[in-house]
gemmi code that builds the backbone of each chain (N, CA, C; Angstrom):
import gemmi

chains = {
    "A": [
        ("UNK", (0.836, -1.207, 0.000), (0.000, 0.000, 0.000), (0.864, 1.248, 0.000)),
        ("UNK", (1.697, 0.985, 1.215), (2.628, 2.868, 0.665), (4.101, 2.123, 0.374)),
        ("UNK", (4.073, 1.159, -0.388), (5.470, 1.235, -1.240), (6.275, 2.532, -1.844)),
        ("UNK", (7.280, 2.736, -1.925), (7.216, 4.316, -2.365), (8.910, 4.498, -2.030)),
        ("UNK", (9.757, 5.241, -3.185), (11.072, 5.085, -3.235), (11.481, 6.485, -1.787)),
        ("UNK", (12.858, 6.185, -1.376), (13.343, 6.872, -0.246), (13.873, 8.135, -0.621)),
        ("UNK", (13.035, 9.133, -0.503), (13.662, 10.418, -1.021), (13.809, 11.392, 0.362)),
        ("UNK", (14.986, 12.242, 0.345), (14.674, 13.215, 1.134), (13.645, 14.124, 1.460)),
        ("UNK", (13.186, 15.046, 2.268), (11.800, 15.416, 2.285), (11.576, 16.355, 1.480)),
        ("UNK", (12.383, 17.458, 1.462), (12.024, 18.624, 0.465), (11.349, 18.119, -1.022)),
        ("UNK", (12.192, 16.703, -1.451), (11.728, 16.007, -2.870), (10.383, 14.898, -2.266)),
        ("UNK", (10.566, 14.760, -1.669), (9.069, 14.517, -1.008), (8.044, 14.921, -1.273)),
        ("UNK", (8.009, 16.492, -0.480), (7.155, 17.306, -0.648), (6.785, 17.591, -1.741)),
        ("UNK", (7.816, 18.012, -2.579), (7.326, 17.861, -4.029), (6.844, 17.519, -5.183)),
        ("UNK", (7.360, 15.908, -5.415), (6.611, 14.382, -5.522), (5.512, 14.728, -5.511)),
        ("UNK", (5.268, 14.208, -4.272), (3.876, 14.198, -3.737), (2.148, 15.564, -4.268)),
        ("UNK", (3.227, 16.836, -3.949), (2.706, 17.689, -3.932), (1.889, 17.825, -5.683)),
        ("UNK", (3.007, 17.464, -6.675), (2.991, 17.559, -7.988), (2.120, 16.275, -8.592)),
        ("UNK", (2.009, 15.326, -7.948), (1.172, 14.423, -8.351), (0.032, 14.110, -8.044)),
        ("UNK", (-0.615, 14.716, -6.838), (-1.950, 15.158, -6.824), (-2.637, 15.886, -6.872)),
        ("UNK", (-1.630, 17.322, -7.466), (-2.198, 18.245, -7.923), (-2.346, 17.783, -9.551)),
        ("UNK", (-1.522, 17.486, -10.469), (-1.862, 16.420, -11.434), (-3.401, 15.218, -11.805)),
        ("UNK", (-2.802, 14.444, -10.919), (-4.203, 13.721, -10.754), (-5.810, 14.320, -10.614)),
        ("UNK", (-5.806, 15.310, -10.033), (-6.968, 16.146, -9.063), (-7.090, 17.121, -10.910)),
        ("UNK", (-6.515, 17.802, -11.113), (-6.340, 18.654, -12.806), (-7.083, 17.582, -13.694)),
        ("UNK", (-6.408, 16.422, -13.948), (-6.301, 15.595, -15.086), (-8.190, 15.202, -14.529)),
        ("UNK", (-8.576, 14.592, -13.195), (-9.740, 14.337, -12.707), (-10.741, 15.176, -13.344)),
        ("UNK", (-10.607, 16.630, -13.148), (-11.178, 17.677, -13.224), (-11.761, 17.967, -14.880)),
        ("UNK", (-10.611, 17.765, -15.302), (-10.947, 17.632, -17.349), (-11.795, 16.465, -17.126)),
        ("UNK", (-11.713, 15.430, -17.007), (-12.755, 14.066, -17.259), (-13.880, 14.034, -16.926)),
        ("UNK", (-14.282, 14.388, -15.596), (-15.244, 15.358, -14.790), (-16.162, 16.241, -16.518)),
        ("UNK", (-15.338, 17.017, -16.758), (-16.344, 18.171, -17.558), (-16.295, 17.086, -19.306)),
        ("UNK", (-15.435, 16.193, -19.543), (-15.861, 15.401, -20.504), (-17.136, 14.781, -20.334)),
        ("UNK", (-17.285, 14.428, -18.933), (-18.460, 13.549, -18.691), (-20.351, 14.355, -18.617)),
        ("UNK", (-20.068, 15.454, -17.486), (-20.886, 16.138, -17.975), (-21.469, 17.394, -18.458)),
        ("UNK", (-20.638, 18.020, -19.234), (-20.998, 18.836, -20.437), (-22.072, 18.511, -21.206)),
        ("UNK", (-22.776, 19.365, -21.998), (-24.225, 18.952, -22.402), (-23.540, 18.591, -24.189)),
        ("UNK", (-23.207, 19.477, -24.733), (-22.787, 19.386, -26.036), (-21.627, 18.842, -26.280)),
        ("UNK", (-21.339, 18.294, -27.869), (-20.213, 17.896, -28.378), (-19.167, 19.065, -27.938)),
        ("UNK", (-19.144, 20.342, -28.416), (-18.751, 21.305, -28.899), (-18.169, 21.704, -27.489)),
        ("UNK", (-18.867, 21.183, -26.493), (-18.264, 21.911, -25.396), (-17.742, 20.838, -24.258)),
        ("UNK", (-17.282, 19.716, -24.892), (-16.997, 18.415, -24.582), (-15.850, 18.368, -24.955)),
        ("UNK", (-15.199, 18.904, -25.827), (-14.105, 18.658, -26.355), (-12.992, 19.649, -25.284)),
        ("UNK", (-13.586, 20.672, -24.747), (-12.556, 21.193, -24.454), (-12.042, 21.302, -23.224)),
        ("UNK", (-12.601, 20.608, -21.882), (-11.895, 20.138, -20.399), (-11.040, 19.360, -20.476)),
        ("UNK", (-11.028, 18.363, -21.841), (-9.793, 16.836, -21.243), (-8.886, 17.595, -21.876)),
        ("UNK", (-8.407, 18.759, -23.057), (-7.652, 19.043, -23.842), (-6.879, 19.776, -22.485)),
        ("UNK", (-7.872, 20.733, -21.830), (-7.092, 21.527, -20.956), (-6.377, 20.874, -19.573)),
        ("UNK", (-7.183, 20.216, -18.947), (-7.023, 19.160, -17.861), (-5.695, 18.959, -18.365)),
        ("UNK", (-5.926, 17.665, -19.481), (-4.707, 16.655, -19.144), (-3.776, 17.285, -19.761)),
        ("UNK", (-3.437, 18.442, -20.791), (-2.519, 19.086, -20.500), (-1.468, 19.236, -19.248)),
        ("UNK", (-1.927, 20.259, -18.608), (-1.892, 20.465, -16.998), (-1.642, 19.477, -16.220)),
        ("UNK", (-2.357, 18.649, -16.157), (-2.119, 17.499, -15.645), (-0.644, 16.620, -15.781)),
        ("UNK", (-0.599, 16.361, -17.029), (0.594, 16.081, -17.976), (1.669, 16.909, -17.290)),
        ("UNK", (1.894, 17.917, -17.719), (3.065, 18.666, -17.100), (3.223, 18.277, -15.676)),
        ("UNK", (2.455, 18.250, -14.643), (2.471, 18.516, -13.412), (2.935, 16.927, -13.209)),
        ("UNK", (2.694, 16.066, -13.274), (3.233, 14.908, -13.203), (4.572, 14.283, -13.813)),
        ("UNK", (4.459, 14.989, -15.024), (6.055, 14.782, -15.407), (6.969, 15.491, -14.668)),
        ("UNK", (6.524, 16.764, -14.176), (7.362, 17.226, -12.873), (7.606, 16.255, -12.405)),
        ("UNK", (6.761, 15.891, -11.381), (7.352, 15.060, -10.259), (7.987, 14.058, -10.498)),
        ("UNK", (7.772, 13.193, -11.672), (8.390, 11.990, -12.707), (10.255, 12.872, -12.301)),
        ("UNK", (10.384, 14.124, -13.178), (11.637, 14.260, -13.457), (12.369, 14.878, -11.969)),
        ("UNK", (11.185, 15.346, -11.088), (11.943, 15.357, -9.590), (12.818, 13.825, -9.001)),
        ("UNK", (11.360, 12.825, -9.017), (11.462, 11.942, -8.385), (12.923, 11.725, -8.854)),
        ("UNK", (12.915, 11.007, -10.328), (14.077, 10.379, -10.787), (15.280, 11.275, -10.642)),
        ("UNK", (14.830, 12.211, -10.922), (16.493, 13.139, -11.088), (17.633, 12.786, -9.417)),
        ("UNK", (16.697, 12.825, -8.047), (16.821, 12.693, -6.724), (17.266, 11.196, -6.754)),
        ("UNK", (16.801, 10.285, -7.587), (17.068, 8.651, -6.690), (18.188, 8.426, -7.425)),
        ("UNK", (19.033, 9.425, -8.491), (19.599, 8.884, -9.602), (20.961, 9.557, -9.369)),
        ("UNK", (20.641, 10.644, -8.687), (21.636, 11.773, -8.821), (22.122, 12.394, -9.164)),
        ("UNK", (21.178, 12.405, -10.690), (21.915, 12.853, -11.889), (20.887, 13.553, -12.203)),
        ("UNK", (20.696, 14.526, -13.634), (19.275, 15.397, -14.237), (18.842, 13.793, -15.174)),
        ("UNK", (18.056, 13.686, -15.129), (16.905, 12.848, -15.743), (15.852, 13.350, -16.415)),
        ("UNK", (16.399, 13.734, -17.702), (15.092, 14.615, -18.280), (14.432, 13.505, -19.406)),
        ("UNK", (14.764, 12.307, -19.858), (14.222, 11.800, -20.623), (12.214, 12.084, -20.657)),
        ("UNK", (11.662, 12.222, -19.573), (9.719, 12.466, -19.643), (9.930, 13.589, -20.440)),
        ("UNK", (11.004, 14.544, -20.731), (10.343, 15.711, -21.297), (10.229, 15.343, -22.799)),
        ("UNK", (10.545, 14.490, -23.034), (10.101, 13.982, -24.629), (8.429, 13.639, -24.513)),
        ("UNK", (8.369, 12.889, -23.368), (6.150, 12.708, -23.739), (5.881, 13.828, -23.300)),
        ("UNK", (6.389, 14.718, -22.494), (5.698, 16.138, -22.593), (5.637, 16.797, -23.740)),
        ("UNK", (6.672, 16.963, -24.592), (6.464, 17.389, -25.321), (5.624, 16.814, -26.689)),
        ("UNK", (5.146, 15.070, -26.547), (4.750, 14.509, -27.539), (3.010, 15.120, -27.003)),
        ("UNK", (2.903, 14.742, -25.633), (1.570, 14.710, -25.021), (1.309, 16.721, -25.650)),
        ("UNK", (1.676, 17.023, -25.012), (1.393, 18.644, -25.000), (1.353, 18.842, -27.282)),
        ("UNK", (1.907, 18.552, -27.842), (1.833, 18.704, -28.977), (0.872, 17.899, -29.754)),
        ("UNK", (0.673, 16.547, -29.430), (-0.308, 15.641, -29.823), (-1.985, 15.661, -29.661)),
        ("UNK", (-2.335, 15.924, -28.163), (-3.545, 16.242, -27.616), (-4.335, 17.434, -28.197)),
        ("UNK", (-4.165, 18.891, -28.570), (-4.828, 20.107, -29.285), (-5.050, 19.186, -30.719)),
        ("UNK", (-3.761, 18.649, -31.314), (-4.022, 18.402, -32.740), (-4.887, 17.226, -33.061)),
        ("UNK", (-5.249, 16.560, -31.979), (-6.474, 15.032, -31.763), (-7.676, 15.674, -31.624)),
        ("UNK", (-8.155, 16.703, -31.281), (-8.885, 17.542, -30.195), (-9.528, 18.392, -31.385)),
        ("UNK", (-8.390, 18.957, -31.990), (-9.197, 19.699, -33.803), (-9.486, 19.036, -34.423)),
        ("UNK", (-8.662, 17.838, -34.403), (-9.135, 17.115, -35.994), (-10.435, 16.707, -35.757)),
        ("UNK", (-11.104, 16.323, -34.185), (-11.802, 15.753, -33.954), (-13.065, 16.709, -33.879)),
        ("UNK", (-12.972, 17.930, -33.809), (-14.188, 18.834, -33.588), (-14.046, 18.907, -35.320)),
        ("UNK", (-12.858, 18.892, -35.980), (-13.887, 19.686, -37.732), (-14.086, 18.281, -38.414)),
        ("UNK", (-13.972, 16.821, -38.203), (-14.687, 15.801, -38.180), (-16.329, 16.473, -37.839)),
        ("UNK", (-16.457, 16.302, -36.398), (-18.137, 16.842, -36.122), (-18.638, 17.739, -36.689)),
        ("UNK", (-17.807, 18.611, -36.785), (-18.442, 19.671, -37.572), (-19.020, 19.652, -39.044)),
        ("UNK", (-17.965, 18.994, -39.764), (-18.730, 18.122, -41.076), (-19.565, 17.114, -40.986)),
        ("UNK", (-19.782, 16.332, -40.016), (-20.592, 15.286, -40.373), (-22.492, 16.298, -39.779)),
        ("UNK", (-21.986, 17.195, -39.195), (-23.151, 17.411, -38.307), (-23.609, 18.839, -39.835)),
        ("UNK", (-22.300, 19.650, -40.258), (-23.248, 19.985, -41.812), (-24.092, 19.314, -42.392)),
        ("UNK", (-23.458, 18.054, -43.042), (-24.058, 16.968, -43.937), (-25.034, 16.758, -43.523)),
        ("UNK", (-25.262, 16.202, -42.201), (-26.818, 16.077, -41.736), (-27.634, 17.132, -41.834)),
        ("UNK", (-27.125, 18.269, -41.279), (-27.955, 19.238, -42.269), (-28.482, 19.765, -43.332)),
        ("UNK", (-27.494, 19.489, -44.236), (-27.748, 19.381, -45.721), (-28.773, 18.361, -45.825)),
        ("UNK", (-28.129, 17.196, -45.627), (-29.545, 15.884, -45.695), (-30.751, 16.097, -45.277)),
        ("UNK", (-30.914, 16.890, -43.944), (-32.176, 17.258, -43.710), (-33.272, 18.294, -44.635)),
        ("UNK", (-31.819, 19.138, -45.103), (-33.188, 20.176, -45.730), (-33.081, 20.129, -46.821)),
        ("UNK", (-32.232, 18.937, -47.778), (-32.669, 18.076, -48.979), (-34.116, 17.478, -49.139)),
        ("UNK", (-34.022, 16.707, -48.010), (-35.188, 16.068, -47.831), (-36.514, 16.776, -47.434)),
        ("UNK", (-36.369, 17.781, -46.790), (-37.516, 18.701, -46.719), (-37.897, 19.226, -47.993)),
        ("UNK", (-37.190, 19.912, -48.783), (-37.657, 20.721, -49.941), (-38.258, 19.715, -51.149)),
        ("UNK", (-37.525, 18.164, -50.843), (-38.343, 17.296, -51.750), (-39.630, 16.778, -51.634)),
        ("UNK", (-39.887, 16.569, -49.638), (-41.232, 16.645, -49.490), (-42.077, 17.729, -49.900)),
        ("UNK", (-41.632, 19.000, -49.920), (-42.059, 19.980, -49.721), (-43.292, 20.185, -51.421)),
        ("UNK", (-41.796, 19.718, -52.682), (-42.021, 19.659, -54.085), (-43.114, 18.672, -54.377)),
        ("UNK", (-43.004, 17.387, -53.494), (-43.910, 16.232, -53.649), (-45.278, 16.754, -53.422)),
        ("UNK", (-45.317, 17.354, -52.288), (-46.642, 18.160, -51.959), (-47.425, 18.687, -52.355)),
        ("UNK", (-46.360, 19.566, -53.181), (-47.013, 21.104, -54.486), (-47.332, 19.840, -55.443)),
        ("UNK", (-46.393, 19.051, -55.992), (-47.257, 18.443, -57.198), (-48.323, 17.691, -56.727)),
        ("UNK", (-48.979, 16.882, -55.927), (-49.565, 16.450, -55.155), (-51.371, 17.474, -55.779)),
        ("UNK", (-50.652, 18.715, -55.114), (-51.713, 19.533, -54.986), (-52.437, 20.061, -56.092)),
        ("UNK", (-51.221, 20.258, -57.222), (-51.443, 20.504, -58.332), (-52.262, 19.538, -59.513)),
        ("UNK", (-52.239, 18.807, -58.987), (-52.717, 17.122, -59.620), (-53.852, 17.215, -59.062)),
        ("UNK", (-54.411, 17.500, -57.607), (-55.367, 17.520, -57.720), (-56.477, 18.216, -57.643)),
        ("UNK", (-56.097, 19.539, -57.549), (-56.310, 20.971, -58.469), (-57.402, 20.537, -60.045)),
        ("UNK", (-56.152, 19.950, -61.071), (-56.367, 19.671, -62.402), (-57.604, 18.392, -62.163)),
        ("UNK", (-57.388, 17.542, -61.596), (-58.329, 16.583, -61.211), (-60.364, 17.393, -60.865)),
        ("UNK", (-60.131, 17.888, -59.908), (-61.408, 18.494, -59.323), (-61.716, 19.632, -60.566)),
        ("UNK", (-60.820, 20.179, -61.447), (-61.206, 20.803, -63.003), (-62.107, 20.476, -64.023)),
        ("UNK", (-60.935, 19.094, -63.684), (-61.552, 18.126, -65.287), (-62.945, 17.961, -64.459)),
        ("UNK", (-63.117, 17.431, -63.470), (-64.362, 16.716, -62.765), (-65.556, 18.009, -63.229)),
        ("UNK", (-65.412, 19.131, -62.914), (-66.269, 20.077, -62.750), (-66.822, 20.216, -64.588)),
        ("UNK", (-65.677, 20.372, -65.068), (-65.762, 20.376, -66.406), (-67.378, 19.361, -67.591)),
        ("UNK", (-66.628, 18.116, -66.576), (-67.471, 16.642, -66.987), (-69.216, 17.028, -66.601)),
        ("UNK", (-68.956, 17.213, -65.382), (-70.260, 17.803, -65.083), (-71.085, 18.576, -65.576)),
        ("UNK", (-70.611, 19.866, -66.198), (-71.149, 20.975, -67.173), (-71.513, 20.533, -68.128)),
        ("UNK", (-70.591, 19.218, -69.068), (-71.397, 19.121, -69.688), (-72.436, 18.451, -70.218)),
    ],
    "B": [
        ("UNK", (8.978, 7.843, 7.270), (7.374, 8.762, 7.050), (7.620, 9.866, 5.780)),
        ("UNK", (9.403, 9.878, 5.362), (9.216, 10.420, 4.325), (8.365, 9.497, 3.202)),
        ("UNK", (8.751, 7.654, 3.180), (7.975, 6.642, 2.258), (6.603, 6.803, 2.526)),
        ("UNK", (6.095, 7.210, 4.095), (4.986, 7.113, 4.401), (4.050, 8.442, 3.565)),
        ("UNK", (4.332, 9.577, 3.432), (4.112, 10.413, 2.830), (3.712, 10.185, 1.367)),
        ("UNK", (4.752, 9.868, 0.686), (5.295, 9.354, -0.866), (3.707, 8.369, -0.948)),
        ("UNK", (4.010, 7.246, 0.005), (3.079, 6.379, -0.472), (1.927, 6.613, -0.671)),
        ("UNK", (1.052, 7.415, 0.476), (-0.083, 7.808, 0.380), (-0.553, 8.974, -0.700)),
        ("UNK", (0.688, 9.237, -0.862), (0.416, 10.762, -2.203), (-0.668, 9.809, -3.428)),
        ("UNK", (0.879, 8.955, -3.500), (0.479, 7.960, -4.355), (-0.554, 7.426, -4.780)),
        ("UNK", (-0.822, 7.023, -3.804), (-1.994, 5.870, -3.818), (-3.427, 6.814, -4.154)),
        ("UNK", (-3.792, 8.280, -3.778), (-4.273, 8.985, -3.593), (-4.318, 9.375, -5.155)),
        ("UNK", (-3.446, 9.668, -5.834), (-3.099, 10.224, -7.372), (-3.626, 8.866, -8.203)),
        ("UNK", (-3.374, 7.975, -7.686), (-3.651, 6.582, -8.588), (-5.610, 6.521, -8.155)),
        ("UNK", (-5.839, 6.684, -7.294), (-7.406, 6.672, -7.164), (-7.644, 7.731, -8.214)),
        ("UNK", (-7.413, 8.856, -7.863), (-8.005, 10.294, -8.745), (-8.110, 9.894, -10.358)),
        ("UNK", (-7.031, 9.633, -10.501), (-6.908, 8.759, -11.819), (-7.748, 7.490, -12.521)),
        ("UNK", (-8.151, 6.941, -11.071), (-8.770, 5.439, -12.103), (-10.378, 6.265, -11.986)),
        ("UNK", (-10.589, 7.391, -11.028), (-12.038, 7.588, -11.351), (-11.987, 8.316, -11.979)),
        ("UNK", (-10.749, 9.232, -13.088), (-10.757, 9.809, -14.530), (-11.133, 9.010, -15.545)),
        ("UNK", (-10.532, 7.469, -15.137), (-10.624, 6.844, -16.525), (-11.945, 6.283, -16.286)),
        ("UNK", (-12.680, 6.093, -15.049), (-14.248, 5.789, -15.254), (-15.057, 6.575, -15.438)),
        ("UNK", (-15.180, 7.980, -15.420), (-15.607, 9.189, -15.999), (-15.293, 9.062, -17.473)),
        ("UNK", (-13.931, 8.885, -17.892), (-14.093, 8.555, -19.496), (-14.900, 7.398, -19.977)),
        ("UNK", (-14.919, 6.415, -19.252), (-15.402, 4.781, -19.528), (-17.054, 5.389, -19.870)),
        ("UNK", (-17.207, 6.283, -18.761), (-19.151, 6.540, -19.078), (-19.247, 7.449, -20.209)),
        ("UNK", (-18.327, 7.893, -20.680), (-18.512, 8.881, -21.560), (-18.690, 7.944, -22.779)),
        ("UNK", (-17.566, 7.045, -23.055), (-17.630, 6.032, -24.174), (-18.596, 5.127, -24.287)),
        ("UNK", (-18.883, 5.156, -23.030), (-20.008, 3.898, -23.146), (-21.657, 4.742, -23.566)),
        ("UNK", (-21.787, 6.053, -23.085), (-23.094, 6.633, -23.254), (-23.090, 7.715, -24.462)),
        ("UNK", (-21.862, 8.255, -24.459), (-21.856, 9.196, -25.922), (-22.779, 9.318, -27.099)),
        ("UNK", (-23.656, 9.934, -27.396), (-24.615, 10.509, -27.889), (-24.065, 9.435, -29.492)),
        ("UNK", (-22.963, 10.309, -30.050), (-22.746, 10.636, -31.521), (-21.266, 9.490, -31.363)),
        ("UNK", (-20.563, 9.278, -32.657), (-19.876, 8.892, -32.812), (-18.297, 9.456, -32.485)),
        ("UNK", (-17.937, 11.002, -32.810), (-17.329, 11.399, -32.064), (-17.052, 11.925, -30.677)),
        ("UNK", (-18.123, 11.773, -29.884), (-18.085, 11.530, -28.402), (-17.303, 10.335, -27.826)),
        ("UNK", (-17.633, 9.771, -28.673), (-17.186, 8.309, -27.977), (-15.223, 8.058, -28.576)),
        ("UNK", (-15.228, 8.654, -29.751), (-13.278, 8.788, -29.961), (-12.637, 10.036, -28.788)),
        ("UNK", (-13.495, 11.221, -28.726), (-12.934, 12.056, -27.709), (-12.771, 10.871, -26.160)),
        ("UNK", (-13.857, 10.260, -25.610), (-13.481, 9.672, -24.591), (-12.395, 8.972, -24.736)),
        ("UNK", (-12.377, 8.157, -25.319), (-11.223, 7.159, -25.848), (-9.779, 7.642, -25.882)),
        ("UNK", (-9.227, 8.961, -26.593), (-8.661, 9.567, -26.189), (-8.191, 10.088, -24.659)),
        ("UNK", (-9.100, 10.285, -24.143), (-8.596, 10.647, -23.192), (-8.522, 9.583, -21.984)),
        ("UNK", (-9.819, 8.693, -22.493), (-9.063, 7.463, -21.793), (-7.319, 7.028, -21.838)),
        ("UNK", (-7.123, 7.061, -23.001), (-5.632, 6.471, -23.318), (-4.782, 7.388, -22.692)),
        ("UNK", (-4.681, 8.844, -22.479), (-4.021, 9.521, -21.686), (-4.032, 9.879, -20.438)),
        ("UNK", (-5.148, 9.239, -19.725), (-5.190, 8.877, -18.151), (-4.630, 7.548, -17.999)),
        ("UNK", (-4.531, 6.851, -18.929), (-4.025, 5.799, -18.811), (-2.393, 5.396, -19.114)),
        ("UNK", (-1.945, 6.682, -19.740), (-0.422, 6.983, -19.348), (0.479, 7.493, -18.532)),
        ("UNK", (-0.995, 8.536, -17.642), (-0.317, 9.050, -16.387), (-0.363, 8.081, -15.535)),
        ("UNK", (-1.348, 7.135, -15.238), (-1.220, 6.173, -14.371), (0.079, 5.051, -14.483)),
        ("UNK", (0.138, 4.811, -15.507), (1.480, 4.589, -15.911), (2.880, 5.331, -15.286)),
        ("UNK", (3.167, 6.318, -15.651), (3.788, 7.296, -15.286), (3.822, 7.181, -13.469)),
        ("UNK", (3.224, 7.302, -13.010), (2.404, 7.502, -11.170), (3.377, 6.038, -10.877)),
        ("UNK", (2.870, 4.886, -11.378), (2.873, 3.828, -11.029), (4.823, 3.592, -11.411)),
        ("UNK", (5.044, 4.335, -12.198), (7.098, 4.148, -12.554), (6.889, 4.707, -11.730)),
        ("UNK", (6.527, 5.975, -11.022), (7.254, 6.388, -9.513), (7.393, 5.413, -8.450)),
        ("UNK", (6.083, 5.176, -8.371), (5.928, 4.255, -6.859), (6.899, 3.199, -7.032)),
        ("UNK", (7.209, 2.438, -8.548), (8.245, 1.522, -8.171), (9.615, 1.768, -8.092)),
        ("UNK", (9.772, 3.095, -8.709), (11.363, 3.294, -8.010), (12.458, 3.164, -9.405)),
        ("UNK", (11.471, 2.295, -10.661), (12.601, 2.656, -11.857), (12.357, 3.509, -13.079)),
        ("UNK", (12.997, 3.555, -13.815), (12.633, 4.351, -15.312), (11.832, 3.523, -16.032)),
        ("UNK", (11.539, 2.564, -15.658), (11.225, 1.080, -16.983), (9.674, 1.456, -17.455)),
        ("UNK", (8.921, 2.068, -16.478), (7.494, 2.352, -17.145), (7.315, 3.649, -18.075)),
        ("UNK", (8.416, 4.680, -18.100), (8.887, 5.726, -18.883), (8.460, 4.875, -20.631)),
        ("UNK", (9.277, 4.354, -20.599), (8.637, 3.333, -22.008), (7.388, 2.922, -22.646)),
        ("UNK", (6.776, 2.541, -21.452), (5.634, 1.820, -21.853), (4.504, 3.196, -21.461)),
        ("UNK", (4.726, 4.349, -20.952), (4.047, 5.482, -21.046), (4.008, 5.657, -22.689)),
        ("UNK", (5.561, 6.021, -22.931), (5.670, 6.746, -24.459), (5.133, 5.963, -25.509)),
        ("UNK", (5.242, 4.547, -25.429), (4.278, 3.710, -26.428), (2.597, 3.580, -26.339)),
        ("UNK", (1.762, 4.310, -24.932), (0.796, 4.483, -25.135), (0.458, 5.833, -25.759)),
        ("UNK", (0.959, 6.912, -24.976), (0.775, 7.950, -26.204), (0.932, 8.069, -27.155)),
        ("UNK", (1.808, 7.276, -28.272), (1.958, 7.557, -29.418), (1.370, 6.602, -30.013)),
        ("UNK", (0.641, 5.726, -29.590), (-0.404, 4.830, -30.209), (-1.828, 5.487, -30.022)),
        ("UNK", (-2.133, 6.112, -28.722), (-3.131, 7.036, -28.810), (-3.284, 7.790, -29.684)),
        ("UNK", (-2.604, 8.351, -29.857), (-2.336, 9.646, -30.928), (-2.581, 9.251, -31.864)),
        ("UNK", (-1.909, 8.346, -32.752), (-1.908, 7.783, -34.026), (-3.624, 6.958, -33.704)),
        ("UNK", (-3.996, 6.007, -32.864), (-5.404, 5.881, -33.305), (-6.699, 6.769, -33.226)),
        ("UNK", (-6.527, 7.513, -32.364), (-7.418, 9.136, -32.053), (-7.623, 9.702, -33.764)),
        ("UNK", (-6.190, 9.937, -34.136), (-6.049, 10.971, -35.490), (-6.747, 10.029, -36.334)),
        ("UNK", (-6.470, 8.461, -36.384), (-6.856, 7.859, -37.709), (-8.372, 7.561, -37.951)),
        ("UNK", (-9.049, 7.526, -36.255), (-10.805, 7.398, -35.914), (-11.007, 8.911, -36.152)),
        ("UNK", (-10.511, 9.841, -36.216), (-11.111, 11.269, -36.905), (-11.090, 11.254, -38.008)),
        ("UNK", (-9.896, 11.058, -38.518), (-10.040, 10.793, -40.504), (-11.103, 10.071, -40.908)),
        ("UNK", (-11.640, 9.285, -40.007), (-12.437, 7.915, -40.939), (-13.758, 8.678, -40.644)),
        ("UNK", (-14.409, 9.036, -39.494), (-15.328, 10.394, -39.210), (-15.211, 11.293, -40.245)),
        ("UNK", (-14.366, 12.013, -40.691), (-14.519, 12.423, -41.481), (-14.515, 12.290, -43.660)),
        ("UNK", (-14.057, 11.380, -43.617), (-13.998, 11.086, -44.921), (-14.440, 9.564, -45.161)),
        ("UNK", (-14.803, 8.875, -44.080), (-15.400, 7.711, -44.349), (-14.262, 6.304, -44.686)),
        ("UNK", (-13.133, 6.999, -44.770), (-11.723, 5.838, -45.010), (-10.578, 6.341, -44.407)),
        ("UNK", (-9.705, 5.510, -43.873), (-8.176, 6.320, -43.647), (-7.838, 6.558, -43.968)),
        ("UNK", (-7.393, 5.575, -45.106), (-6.218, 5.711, -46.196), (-6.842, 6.278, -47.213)),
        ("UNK", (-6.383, 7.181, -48.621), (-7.259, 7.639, -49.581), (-6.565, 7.324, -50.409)),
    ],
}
model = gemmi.Model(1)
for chain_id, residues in chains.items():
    chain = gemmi.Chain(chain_id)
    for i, (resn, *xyz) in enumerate(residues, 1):
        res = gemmi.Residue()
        res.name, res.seqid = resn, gemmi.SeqId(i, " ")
        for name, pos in zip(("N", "CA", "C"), xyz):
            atom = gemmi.Atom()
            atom.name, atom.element = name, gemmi.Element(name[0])
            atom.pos, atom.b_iso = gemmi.Position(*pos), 0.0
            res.add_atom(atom)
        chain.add_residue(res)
    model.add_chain(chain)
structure = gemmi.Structure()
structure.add_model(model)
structure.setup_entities()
């Protein structure tokens, strides 16, 4: 349960401090993924969260290690920089995806309206000419 | 009580975390539209690298540093390729 490497306290404090402020961030984006009402406004807590999140944990990643190692240990700043560069560009592609498919459905919708709409008029027109001829027959 | 500290941070960051990735889990599982459900997914996969990440601390080596960077960049690459197909109906063109 508290397995956990032997660091002095100041890197302790820090550790610690940086990874549940992390966790609690990263929580917080998932939180507003979950309930946000719209697509549109869904997309944008996990982008910011786990950003934030991201950083704040690779902190403590490059505290922890740098302290048990004795040396600078910067190798995490490569997924920071993959995470932090990767996540916005998943995040757009993925809103102008919705955004086109949710045009198209629009388009489709008011395709389909104006053809009911045409079906209707001829409809009406037909039987317009119909109740004509009829009246016609009658006269004579 | 400095481990004692450490540990409980820990353990504490690793909870916060698995009820991120079940907050994403409901998102994927109830998501309205089709891109609701790749945004969760996404971000499933990147709560699921910090936990990763959390979990190389608690054990003390670099070795999960690895297997972090191979989930993000498989995230990434399947996130981007389920938006292409959302949008154009194929991956590849």
């Amino acid at each position: 349960m508290t397995q956990a490497p032997e660091l002095p306290l100041w890197a302790t404090i820090i550790v610690a401090g940086f990874v549940v402020y992390g966790a609690a961030l990263t929580l917080l984006g998932t939180i507003g993924l979950a309930r946000l009402k719209t697509f549109y406004e869904r997309v944008h807590p996990p982008t910011l969260g786990l950003t934030m999140g991201n950083v704040s944990i690779l902190i403590a990643s490059i505290t922890c290690f740098s302290v048990l190692q004795s040396r600078p240990v910067v190798h995490e700043v490569l997924l920071l920089f993959f995470v932090t560069l990767t996540t916005p560009v998943t995040m757009m592609l993925l809103a102008r995806a919705a955004l086109f498919r949710d045009r198209s459905k629009a388009y489709d919708e008011r395709i389909a309206t104006e053809a009911q709409l045409a079906a209707q008029r001829q409809a009406d027109e037909l039987a317009a000419a119909q109740r004509e001829a009829a009246e016609l027959s009658d006269q004579q | 009580m400095n481990v004692l500290i450490l540990g409980w941070a820990l353990t504490v960051a690793q909870t916060l975390l698995g009820l991120a990735m079940l907050f994403s889990t409901f998102r994927l599982l109830r998501g309205p539209r089709a891109q609701d459900r790749v945004g969760a997914l996404d971000s499933l996969y990147a709560n699921a690298m910090l936990l990763m990440v959390v979990f190389g601390i608690r054990a003390g080596t670099p070795l999960f540093f690895e297997a972090a960077l191979i989930i993000a960049i498989v995230g990434f690459a399947s996130s981007s390729a389920l938006a292409k197909f959302l949008m154009r109906g194929e991956v590849i063109e």
